[in-house]
C-alpha positions in Angstrom: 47.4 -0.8 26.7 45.1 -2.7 28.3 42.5 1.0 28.9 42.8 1.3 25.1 41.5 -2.1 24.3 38.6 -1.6 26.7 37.8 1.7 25.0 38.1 -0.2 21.7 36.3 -2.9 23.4 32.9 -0.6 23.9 33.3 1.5 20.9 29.8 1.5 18.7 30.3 -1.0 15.5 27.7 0.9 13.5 28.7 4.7 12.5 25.9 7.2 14.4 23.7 8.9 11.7 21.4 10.8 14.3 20.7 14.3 13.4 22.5 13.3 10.0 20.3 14.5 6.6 20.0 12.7 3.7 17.9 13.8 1.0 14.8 15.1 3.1 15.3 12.8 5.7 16.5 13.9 8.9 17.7 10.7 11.2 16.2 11.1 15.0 17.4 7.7 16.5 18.6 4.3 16.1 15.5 1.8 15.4 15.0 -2.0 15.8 17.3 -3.7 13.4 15.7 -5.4 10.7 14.9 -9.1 10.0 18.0 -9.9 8.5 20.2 -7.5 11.2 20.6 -4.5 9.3 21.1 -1.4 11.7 17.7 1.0 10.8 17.0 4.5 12.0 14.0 6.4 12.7 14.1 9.4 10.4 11.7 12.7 10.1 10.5 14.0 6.7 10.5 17.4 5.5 6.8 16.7 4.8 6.5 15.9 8.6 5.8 11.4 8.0 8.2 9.1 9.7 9.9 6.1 8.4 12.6 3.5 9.2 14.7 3.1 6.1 18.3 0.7 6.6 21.7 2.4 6.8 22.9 1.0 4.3 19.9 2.7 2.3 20.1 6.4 3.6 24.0 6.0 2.8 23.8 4.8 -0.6 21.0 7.3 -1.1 18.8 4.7 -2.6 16.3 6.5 0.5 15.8 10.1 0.4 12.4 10.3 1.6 9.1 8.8 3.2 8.2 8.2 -0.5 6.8 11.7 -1.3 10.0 12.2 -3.2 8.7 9.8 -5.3 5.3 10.5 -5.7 6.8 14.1 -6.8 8.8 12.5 -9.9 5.7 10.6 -10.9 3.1 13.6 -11.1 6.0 15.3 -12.9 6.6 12.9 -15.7 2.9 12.4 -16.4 2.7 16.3 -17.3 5.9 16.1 -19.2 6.4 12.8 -21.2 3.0 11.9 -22.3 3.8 8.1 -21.7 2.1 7.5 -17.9 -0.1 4.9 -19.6 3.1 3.2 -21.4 4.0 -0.6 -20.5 7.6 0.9 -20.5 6.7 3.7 -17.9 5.2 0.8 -15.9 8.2 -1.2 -16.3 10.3 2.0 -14.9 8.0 2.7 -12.4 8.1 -0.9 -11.0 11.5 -1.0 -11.0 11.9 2.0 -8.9 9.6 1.0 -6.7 11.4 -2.8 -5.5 14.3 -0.6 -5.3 13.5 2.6 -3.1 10.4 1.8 -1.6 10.6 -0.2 1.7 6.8 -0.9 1.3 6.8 -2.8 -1.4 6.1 -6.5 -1.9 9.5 -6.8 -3.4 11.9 -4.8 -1.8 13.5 -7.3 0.9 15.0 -9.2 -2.7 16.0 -6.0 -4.6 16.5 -2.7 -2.4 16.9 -4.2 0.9 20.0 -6.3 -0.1 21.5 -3.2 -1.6 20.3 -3.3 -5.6 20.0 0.4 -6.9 18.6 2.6 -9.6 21.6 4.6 -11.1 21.4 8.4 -11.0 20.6 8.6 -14.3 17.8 6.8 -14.5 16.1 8.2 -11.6 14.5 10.2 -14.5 12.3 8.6 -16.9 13.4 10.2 -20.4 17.0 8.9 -19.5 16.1 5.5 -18.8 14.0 5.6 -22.4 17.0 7.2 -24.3 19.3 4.2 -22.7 16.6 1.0 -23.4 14.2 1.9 -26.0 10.7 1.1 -25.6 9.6 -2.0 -24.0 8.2 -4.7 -26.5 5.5 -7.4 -26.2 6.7 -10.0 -24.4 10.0 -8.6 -22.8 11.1 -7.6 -19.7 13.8 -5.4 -17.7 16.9 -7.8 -17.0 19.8 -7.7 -15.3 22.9 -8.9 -17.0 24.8 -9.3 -13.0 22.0 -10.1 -10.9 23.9 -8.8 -8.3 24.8 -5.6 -9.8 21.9 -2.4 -10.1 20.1 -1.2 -13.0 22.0 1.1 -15.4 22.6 1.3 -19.0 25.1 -1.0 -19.1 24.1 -4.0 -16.3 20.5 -4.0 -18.3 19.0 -5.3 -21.5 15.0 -5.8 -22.2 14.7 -9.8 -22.1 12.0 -12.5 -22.6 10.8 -14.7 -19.2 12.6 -17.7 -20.3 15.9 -15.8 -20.3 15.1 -14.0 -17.1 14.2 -17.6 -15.6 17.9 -18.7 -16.5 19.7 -15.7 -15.1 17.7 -16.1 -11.6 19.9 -16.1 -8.8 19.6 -19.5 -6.4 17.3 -19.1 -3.4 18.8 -18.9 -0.1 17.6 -21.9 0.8 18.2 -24.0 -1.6 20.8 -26.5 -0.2 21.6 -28.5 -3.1 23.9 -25.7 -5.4 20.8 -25.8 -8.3 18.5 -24.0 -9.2 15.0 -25.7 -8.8 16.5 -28.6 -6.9 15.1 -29.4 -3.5 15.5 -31.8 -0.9 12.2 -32.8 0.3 12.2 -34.1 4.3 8.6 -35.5 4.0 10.1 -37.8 0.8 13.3 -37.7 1.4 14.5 -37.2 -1.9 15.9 -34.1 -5.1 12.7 -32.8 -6.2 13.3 -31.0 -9.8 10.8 -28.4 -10.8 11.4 -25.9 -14.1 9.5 -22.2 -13.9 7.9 -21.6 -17.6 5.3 -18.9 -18.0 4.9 -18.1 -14.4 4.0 -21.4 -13.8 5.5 -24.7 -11.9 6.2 -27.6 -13.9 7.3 -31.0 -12.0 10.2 -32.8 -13.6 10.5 -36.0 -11.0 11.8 -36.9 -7.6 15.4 -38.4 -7.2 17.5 -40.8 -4.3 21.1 -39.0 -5.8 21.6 -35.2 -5.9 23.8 -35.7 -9.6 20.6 -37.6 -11.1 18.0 -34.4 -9.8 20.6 -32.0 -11.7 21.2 -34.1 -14.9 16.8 -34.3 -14.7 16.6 -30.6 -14.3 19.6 -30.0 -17.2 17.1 -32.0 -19.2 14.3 -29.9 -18.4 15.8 -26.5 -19.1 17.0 -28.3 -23.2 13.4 -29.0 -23.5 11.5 -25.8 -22.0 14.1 -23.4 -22.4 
């Protein structure tokens, strides 16, 4: 009994993925973890570049390549669709992109804590057929913003709506969105987010007051 729990004791907590393929990746070794913890793995490309995706990426299959997988389906649609140029293909591409891409700006908020592209989508005429063409104005939105994009999780949305369906920040302490507490003042600061931009609604003693300031906020910008 007591040789079993050592054995159990010393066992790996992470399941081994060297030598393991997945998509045209080929894992060669365990890497650093990640900021956050997340095992990673040094992985070889069939096109002969390296990269470090997470596990949990190479096993969801969210990462299937260095990115020349990518760049493949891209040169592809512009010969096929005839809508490269389209704010909608840019919307598609983008969203790809903070998904699958461990390069990009926005990846640690949308790929790296496990949001996906469904299958479908992966190609550009489905994604049209499902959402229409993007208007003036509008913008991809999640429905569950911690659910992936699909047909059914999705819907073309203006800022202001996208603004209210934001998730709250890790470190917001306080339960609200756009309620702080401020060390330096010591006190709720309330700001709103309209048009891209910052708006400063006031600086409060009692955390009920900053949220009943900020409920007013969102009535009158929102």
């Amino acid at each position: 009994m007591i040789e079993m729990l050592l054995l159990i004791s010393i066992m790996p907590s992470f399941i081994d993925l060297t030598k393991k393929r997945f998509g045209r990746l080929t894992v060669i070794e365990r890497a650093e973890n990640a900021k956050c913890g997340n095992i990673r793995w040094r992985c070889i490309c069939d096109c002969g570049n390296e990269t470090i995706p997470q596990s949990v990426s190479l096993r969801n299959g969210t990462t299937q390549s260095c990115g020349c997988l990518q760049k493949e389906i891209v040169i592809k649609l512009k010969t096929t669709h005839g809508m490269s140029n389209s704010t909608t293909y840019v919307c598609w591409s983008h969203m790809l992109n903070r998904c699958n891409d461990c390069n990009s700006r926005e990846y640690k908020n949308y790929g790296g804590r496990g949001i996906t592209v469904c299958d479908s989508w992966l190609k550009f005429e489905n994604f049209l057929t499902d959402m229409g063409e993007k208007q003036t104005g509008l913008t991809i939105e999640r429905k569950n913003n911690n659910l992936g994009y699909c047909k059914e999780n999705c819907e073309w949305a203006t800022h202001t709506k996208q603004n209210r369906n934001q998730r709250i920040k890790k470190n917001n302490k306080t339960g609200t969105s756009g309620v702080f507490w401020s060390e330096k003042k010591q006190k709720y600061i309330v700001r709103i987010r309209v048009n891209y931009k910052q708006i400063y609604l006031g600086s409060f003693n009692e955390l009920n007051n900053a949220r009943d300031a900020r409920k007013v906020g969102e009535l009158k910008y929102w």
